[in-house]
C-alpha positions as CSV (number, residue, x, y, z in Angstrom):
1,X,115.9,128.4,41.9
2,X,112.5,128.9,41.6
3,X,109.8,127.8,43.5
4,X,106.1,127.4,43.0
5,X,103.3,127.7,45.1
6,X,102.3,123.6,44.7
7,X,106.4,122.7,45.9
8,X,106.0,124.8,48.4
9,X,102.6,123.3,49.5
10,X,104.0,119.9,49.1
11,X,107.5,121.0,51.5
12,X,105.0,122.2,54.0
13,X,102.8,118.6,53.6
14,X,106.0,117.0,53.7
15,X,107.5,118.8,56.9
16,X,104.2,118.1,58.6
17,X,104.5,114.4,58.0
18,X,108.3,114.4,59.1
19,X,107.3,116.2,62.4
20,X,104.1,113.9,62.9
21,X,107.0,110.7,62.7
22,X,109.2,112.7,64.5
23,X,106.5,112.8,67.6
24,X,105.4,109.4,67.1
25,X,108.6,108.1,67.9
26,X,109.3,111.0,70.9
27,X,106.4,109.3,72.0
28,X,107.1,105.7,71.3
29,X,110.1,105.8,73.4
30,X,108.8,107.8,76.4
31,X,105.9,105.3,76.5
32,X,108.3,102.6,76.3
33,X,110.5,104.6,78.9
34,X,107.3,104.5,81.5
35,X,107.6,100.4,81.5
36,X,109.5,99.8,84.4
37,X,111.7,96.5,84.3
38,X,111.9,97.1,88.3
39,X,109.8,97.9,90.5
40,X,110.3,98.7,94.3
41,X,107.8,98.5,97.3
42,X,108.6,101.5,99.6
43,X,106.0,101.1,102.2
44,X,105.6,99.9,105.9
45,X,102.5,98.3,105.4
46,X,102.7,94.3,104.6
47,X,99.4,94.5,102.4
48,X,101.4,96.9,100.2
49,X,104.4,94.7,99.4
50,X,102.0,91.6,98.9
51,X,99.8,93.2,96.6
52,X,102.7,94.7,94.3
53,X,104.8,91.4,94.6
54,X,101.6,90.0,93.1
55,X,101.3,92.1,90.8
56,X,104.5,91.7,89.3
57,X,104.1,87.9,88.9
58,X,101.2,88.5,87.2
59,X,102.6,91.3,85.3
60,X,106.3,89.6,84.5
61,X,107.9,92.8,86.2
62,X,110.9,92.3,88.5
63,X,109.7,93.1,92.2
64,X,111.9,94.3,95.4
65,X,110.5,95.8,98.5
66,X,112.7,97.9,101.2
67,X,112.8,96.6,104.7
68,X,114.2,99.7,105.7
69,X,115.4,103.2,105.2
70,X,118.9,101.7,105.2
71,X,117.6,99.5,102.7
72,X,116.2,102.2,100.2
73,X,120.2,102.3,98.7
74,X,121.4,99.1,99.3
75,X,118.9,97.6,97.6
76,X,120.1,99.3,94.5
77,X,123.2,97.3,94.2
78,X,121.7,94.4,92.6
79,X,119.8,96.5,90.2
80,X,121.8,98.0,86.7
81,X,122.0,101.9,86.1
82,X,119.9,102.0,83.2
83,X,116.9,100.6,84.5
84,X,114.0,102.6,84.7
85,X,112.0,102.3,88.4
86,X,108.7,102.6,89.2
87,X,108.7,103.4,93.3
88,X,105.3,102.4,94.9
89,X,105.1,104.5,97.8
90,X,102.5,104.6,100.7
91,X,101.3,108.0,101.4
92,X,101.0,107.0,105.5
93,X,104.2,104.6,106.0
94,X,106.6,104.5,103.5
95,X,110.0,103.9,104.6
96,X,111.8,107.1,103.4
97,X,110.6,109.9,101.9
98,X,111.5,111.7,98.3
99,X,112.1,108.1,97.3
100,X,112.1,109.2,93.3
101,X,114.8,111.9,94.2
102,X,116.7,109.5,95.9
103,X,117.1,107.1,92.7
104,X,117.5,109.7,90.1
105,X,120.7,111.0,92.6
106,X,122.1,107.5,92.2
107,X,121.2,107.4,88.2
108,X,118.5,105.6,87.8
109,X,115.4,106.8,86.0
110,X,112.4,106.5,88.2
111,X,108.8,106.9,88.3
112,X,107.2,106.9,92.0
113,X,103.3,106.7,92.5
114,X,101.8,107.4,96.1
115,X,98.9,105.8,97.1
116,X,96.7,105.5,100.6
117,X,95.5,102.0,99.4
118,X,97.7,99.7,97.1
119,X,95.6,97.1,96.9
120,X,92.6,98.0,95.0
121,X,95.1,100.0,93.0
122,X,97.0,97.4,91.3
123,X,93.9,95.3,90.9
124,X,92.8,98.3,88.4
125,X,96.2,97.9,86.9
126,X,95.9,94.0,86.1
127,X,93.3,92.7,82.7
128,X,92.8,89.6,84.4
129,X,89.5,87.8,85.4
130,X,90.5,85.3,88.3
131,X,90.3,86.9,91.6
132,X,91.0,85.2,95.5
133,X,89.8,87.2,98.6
134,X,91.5,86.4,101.9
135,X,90.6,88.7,105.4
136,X,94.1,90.6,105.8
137,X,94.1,89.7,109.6
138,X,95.2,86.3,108.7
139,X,98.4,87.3,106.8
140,X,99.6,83.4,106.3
141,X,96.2,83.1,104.2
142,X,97.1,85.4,101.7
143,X,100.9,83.4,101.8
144,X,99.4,80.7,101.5
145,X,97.8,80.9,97.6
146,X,100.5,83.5,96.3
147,X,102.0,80.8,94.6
148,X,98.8,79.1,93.5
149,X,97.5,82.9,92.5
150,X,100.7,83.8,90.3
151,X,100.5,80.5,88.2
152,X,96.9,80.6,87.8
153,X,96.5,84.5,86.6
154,X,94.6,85.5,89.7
155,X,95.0,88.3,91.3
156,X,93.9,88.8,95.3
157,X,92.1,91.2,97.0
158,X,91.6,91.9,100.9
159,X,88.3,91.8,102.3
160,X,86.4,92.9,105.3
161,X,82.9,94.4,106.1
162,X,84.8,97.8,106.0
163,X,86.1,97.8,101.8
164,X,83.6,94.7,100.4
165,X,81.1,97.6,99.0
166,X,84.0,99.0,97.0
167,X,85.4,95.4,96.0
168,X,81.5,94.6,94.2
169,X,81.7,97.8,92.6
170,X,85.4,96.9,90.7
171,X,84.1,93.2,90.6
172,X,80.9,94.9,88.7
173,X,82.7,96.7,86.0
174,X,85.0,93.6,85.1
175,X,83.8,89.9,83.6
176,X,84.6,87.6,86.8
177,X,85.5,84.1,85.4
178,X,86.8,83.0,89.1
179,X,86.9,83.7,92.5
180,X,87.7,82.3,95.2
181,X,87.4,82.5,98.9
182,X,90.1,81.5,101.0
183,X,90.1,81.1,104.9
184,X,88.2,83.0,107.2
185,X,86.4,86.1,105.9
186,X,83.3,88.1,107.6
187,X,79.7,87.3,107.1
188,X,79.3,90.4,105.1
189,X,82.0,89.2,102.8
190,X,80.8,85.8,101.7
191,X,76.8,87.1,101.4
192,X,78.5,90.3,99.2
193,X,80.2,87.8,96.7
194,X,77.5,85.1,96.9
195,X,76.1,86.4,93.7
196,X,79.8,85.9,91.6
197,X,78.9,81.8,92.6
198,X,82.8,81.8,94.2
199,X,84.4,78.9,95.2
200,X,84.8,78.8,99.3
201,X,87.9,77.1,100.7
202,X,88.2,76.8,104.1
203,X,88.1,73.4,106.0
204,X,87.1,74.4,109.7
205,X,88.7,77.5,109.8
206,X,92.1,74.9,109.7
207,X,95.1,77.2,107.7
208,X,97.4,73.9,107.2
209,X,93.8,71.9,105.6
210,X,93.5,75.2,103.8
211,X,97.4,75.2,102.8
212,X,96.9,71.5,101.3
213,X,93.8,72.3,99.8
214,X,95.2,75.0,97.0
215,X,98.5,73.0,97.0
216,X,96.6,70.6,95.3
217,X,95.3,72.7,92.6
218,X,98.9,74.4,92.1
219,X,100.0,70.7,91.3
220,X,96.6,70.6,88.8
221,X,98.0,73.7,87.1
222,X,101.9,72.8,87.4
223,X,103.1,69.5,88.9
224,X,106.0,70.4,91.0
225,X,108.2,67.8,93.1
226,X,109.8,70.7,94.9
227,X,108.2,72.6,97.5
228,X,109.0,75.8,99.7
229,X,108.6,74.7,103.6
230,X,107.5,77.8,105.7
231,X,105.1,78.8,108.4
232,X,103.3,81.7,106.1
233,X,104.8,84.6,108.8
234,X,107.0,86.4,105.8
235,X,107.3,87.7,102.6
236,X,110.2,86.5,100.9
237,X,110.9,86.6,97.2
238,X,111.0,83.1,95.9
239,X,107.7,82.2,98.0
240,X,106.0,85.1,95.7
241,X,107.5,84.1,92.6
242,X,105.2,81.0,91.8
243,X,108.2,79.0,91.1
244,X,107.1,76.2,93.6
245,X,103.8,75.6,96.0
246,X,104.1,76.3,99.8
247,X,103.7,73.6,102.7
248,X,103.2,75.2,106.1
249,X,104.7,73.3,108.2
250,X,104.7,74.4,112.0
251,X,107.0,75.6,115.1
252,X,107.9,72.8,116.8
253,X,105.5,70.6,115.0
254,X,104.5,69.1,112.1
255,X,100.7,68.3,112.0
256,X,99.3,64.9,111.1
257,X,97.4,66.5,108.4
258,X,100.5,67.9,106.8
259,X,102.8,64.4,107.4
260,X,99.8,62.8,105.7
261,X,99.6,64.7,102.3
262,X,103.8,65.3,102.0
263,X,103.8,61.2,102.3
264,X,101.2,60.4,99.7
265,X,102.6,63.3,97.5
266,X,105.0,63.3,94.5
267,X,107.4,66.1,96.6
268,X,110.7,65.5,96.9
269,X,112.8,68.2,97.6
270,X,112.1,71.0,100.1
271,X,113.6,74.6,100.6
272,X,113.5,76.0,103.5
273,X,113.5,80.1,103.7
274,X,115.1,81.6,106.6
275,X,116.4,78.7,109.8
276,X,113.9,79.7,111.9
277,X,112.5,76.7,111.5
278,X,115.2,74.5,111.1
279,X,114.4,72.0,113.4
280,X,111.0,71.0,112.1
281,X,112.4,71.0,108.8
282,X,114.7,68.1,110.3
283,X,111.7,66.3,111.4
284,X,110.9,66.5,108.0
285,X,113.4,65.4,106.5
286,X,114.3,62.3,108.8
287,X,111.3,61.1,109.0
288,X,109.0,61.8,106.1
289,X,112.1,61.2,103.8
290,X,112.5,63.8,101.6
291,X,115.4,66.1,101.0
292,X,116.0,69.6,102.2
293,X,117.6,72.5,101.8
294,X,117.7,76.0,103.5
295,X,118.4,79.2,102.1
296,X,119.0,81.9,104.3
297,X,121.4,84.4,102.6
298,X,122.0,85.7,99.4
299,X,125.0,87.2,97.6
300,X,126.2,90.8,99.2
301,X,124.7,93.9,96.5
302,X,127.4,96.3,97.6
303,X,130.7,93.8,98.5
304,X,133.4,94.6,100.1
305,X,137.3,93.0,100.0
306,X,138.2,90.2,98.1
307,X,136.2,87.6,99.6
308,X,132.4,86.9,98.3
309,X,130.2,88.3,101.2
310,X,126.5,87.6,101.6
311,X,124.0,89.2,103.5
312,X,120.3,88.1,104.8
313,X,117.3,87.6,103.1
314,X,115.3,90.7,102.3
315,X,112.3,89.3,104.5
316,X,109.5,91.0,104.9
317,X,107.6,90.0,108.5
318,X,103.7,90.3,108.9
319,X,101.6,90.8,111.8
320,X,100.7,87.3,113.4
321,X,98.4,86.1,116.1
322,X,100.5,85.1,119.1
323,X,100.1,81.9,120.9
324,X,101.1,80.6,124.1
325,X,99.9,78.1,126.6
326,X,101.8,77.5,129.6
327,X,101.7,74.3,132.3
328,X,100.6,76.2,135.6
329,X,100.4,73.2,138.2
330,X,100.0,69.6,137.9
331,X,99.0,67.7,141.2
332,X,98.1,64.0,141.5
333,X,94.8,63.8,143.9
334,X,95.1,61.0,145.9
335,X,91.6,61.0,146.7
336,X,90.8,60.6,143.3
337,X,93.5,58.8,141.9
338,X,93.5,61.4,139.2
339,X,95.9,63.9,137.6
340,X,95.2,67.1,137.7
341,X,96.8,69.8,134.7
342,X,96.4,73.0,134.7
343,X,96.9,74.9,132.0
344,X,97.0,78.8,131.1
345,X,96.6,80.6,128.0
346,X,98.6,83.9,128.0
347,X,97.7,85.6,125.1
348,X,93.9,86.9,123.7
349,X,93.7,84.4,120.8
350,X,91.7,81.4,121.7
351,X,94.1,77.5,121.2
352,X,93.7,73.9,121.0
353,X,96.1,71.3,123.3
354,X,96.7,67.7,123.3
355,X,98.6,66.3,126.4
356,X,100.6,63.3,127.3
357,X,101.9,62.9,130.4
358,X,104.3,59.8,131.7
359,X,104.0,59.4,135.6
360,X,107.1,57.9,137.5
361,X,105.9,57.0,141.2
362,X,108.7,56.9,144.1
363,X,109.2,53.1,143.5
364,X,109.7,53.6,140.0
365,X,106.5,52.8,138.6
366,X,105.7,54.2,135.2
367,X,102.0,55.3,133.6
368,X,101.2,57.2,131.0
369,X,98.0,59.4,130.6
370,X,96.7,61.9,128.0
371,X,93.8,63.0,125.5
372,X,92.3,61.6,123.0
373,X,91.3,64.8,121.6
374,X,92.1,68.4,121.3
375,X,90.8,70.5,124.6
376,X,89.6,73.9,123.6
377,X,91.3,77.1,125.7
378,X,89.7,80.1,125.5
379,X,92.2,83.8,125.2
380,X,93.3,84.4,128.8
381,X,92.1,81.5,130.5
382,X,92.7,79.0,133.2
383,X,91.8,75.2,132.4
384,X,92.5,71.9,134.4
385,X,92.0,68.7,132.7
386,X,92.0,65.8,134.8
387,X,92.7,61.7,133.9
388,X,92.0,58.6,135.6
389,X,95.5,56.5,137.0
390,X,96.4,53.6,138.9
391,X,97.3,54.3,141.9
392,X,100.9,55.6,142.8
393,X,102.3,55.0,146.0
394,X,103.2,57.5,149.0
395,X,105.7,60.1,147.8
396,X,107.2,62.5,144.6
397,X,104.8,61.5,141.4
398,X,107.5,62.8,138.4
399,X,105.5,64.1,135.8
400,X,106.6,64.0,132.2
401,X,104.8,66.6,130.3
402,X,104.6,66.8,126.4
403,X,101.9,69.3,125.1
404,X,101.3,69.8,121.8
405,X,99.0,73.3,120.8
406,X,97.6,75.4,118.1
407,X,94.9,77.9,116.7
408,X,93.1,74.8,115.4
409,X,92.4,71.2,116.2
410,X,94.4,70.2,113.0
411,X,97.8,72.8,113.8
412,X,99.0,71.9,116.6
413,X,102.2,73.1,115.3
414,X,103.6,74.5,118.9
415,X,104.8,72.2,122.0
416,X,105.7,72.0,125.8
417,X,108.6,70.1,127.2
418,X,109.0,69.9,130.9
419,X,109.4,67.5,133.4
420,X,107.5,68.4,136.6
421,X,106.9,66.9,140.6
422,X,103.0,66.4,140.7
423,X,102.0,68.3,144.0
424,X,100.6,65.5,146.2
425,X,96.6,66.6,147.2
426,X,93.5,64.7,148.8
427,X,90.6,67.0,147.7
428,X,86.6,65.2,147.2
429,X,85.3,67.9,145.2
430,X,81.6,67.3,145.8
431,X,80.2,70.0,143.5
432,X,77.3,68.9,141.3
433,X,75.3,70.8,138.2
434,X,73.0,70.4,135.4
435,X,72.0,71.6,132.5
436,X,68.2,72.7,131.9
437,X,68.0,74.2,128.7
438,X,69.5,76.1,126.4
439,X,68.3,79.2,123.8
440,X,68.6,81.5,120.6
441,X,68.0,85.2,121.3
442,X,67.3,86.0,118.1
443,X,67.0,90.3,119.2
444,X,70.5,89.9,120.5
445,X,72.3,87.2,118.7
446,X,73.2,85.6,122.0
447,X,73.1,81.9,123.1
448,X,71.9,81.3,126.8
449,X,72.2,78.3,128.8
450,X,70.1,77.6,131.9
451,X,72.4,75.8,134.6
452,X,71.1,74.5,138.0
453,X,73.3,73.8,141.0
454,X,71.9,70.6,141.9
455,X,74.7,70.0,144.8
456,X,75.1,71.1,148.4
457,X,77.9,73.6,148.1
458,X,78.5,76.5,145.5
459,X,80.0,75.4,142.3
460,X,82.7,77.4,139.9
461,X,81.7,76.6,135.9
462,X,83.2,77.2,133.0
463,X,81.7,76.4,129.4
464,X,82.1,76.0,126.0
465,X,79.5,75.6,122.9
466,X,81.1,73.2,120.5
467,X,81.6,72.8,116.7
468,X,78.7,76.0,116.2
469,X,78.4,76.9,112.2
470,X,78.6,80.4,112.2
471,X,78.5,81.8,108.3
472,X,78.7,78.1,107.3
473,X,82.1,77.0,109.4
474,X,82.5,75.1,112.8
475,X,83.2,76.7,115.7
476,X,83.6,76.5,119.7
477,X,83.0,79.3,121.4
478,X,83.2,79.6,126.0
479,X,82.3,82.0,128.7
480,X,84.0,85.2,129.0
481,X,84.9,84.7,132.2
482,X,84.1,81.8,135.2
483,X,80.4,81.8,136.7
484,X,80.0,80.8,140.1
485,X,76.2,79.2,141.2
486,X,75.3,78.6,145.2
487,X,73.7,75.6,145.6
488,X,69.8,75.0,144.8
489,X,69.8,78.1,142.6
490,X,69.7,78.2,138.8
491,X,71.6,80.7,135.9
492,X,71.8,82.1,132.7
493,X,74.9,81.4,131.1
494,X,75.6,83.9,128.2
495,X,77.9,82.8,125.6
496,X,78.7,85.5,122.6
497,X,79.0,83.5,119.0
498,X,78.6,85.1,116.0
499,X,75.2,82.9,115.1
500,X,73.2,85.1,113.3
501,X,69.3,83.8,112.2
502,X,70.3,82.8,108.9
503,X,72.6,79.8,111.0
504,X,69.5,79.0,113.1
505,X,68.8,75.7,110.6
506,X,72.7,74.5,110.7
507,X,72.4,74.4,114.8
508,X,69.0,72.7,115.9
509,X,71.5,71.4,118.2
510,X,74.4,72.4,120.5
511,X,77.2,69.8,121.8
512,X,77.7,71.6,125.3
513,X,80.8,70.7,127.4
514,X,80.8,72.6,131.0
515,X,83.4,72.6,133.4
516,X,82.9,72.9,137.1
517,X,84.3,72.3,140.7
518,X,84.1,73.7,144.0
519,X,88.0,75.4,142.7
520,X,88.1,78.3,141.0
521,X,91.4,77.1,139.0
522,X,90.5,73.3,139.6
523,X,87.3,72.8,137.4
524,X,87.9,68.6,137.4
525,X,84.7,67.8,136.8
526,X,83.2,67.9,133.6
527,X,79.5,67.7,131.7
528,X,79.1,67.1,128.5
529,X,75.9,66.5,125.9
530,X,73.9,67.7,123.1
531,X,70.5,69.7,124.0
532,X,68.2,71.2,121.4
533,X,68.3,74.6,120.7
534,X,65.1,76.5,121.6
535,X,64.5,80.0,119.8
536,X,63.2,83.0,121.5
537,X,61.5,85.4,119.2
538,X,60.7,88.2,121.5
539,X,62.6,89.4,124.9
540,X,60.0,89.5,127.4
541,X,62.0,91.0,129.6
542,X,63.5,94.0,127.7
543,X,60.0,94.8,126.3
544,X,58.4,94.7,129.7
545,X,61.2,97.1,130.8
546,X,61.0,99.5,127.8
547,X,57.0,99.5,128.4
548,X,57.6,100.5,132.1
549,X,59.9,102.9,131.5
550,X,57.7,104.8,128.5
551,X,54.9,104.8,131.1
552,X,57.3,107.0,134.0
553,X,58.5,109.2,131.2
554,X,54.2,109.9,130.0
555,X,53.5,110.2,133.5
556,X,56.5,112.8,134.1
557,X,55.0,114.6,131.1
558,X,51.7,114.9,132.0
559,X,52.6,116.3,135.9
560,X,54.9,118.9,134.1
561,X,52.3,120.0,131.3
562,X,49.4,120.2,134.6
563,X,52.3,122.1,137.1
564,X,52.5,124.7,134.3
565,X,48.6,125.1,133.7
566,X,47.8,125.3,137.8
């Protein structure tokens, strides 16, 4: 058969077009191969399995996470052979190594990306336009609005004066339609994102006013009667899913705050995750009247025998800030006819207590005492709070001590049981200050206050600033450690808060509470007022020293430069 030189022109036109489909679809179906329909977190590093879980909500991508290097193949039980895997892997801590290897040994088809920072990473990944920024040192923050984040397309970073730089620039090359600002975040932070007009929640620094706060706009978004009870210290799948909001609810104790809003809510049904918190959940559930359920297992990926087996949550813990308060001493002063508490913080993160405490005298009598507010305990300190009772008669005082505590005046989430023998003391503590004045360094940053000893014996003081707006939110700051004043002399009291000039306006005054007593671990007496704050613009004292001191160094000079011409 012949052929001519147009057939042969159009065979090679028409081979070109069948090898052009033919790479089109080799193509088509190795991009459709890169899609994972599963994605697994293989890192250490909480940040790193919050961010991805995130991003498959937002993404519609099925999301795991290994809680250990036993977990890198029994996780693959509940996942089919023919998925294809993507295997986000951190580059410093990932929980087994080769991780790609390892799935295509067991058949699966797998993709595994390294990366030093996850974060930022899969914020590149997403298209959307609704951002929240949380500080990662308060991991129940960033549990907190995951479900609030998934439903509402928004994705969220974490932000400190370290990355904030690097967060404008990726906020720069994308339209921002919203942020928000969740919980406590540096100075630097907020100021950065000031120009993106974000929307700041955080109600006194309070994480269980800030959980209620983006609960409510969940329910704006999707009204849900159901509600996943936690305490924001885990990852756990169905808390990242979006399904339902979270309600923090605490320890040992539900806060007022939170009784309040579940009451006047339309919530009905709560799941509990994990029974570490199963008796609060009770509390719930008896007395705020909804119903509850805990889940705390899930169906076994690799079973064994006949009988349906289950095994624990995949839970993944974050870093938390640990609180405890402990009841030192209580003694009953029968000079005073006062109580006398004691109380001691163990641990370096600053708390709030409220304490009620029934007396039973040796006859039987019975009194009860207690606050009417939260005290303020600073990381590692030693407090006595003392109350005004009737007088008990000769003998054991039993003391009935229940202490409620928390990070905040509204989470007092944590209590103290114990039933004590007040130790029986006659103590006139006759130690007596004042407070002359207090000032803004504004070189320094640093709040003074000038205290005189106005008694006849040397005094022990303690103090706290209270309710200072630092960066816009309230907060009490206290000595770092006990001062001690002999009588008829004055001192400067230096008290490090984060006031910066900008937060000069928001604190003309100061609410000053000082503790004191001729005790070092009994301060029972107690000052308290507001005093305006005075401003110092220049530090006589440092200047005068710095002028001294650039006068010996000239003078040193000038002997050296003569020595050497004699």
């Amino acid at each position: 058969m012949w052929i001519g030189k147009d057939d042969t022109d159009m065979m090679r036109k028409i081979k070109n077009i069948l090898l052009l489909v033919i790479l089109l679809v080799v193509f088509a179906n190795r991009t459709l191969a890169e899609e994972p329909r599963q994605i697994i977190v293989n890192s250490e590093d909480w940040r790193d399995v919050y961010s991805v879980m995130i991003y498959g909500g937002l993404a519609d991508k099925t999301t795991n996470f290994l809680v250990s290097n036993k977990h890198a193949t029994l996780i693959l039980g509940g996942i089919a052979p023919s998925t294809h895997i993507w295997a986000i892997t951190s580059k410093t801590v990932p929980y087994v190594a080769g991780y790609k290897a390892i799935l295509e040994s067991k058949g699966y088809s797998a993709e595994e990306f390294i990366y030093d920072s996850v974060n930022l990473e899969f914020a590149k990944k997403t298209n959307t336009e609704n951002f929240i920024i949380v500080d990662d040192s308060y991991g129940y923050n960033a549990i907190s609005v995951a479900p609030y984040a998934v439903i509402s397309k928004s994705y969220v970073l974490f932000a400190d004066r370290g990355n904030i730089n690097e967060i404008v620039r990726f906020f720069e090359g994308r339209n921002i339609k919203k942020l928000i600002v969740y919980g406590n975040v540096d100075r630097q932070v907020r100021d950065a994102l000031a120009r993106f007009n974000p929307e700041i929640i955080n109600k006194d620094g309070d994480r269980f006013l800030n959980n209620i706060e983006i609960l409510k706009r969940y329910q704006e978004i999707k009204h849900s009667k159901q509600a996943i009870l936690t305490n924001g210290e885990f990852i756990e799948k169905e808390i990242m899913s979006g399904t339902e909001p979270v309600v923090f609810i605490g320890t040992n104790n539900v806060p007022d705050i939170v009784r309040e809003y579940i009451k006047s809510s339309d919530i009905e049904i709560g799941v509990l995750i994990g029974n570490e918190l199963v008796g609060t959940a009770t509390f719930v559930r008896r007395q705020l009247g909804i119903s509850v359920f805990v889940k705390f297992a899930q169906g076994a990926r690799s079973p064994k025998g006949a009988i349906s087996q289950v095994e624990a949550l995949d839970m993944f813990y974050l870093p938390t800030y640990r609180l405890n308060l402990e009841l030192e001493s209580v003694r009953y002063n029968r000079a005073t006819n006062q109580l006398e508490v004691t109380i001691r913080n163990t641990e370096e993160q600053a708390s709030y207590f409220l304490g009620t405490y029934t007396l039973t005298g040796n006859s039987g009598e019975k009194q009860t005492v207690g606050d009417i507010g939260a005290n303020f305990i600073d990381s590692k300190e030693l407090k006595t709070v003392v109350y005004d009772t009737e007088q008990i008669t000769d003998g054991d005082t039993n003391v009935d001590a229940f202490i409620i505590y928390g990070e905040s005046k509204g989470s007092l989430e944590k209590e103290i049981r114990k039933t004590v023998t007040a130790q029986s003391v006659r103590i006139l503590d006759e130690c007596n200050i004042k407070v002359n004045d207090i000032f803004f360094n504004k070189r320094n940053q640093i709040v003074y206050t000038e205290v005189e000893n106005t008694g006849n014996v040397p005094c022990f003081i303690d103090m706290e600033l209270i309710d200072v707006v630092v960066a816009g939110e309230k907060k009490t700051y206290g000595l770092e450690n006990i001062a001690n004043i002999d009588s008829g002399r004055k001192l400067e009291l230096k008290v490090k808060t984060g006031m910066a000039k900008d937060d000069i306006d928001n604190n003309q005054k100061i609410k000053i509470r000082a503790y004191y007593g001729e005790r070092e671990n009994s301060l029972v007496k107690v000052i308290e007022g507001s005093y305006e704050l005075a401003i110092k613009e220049i530090d006589y004292v440092f200047y005068s020293l710095l002028t001294v001191i650039m006068l010996l160094v000239v003078i040193i000079i000038w002997k050296r430069k003569k020595r050497k011409v004699v």
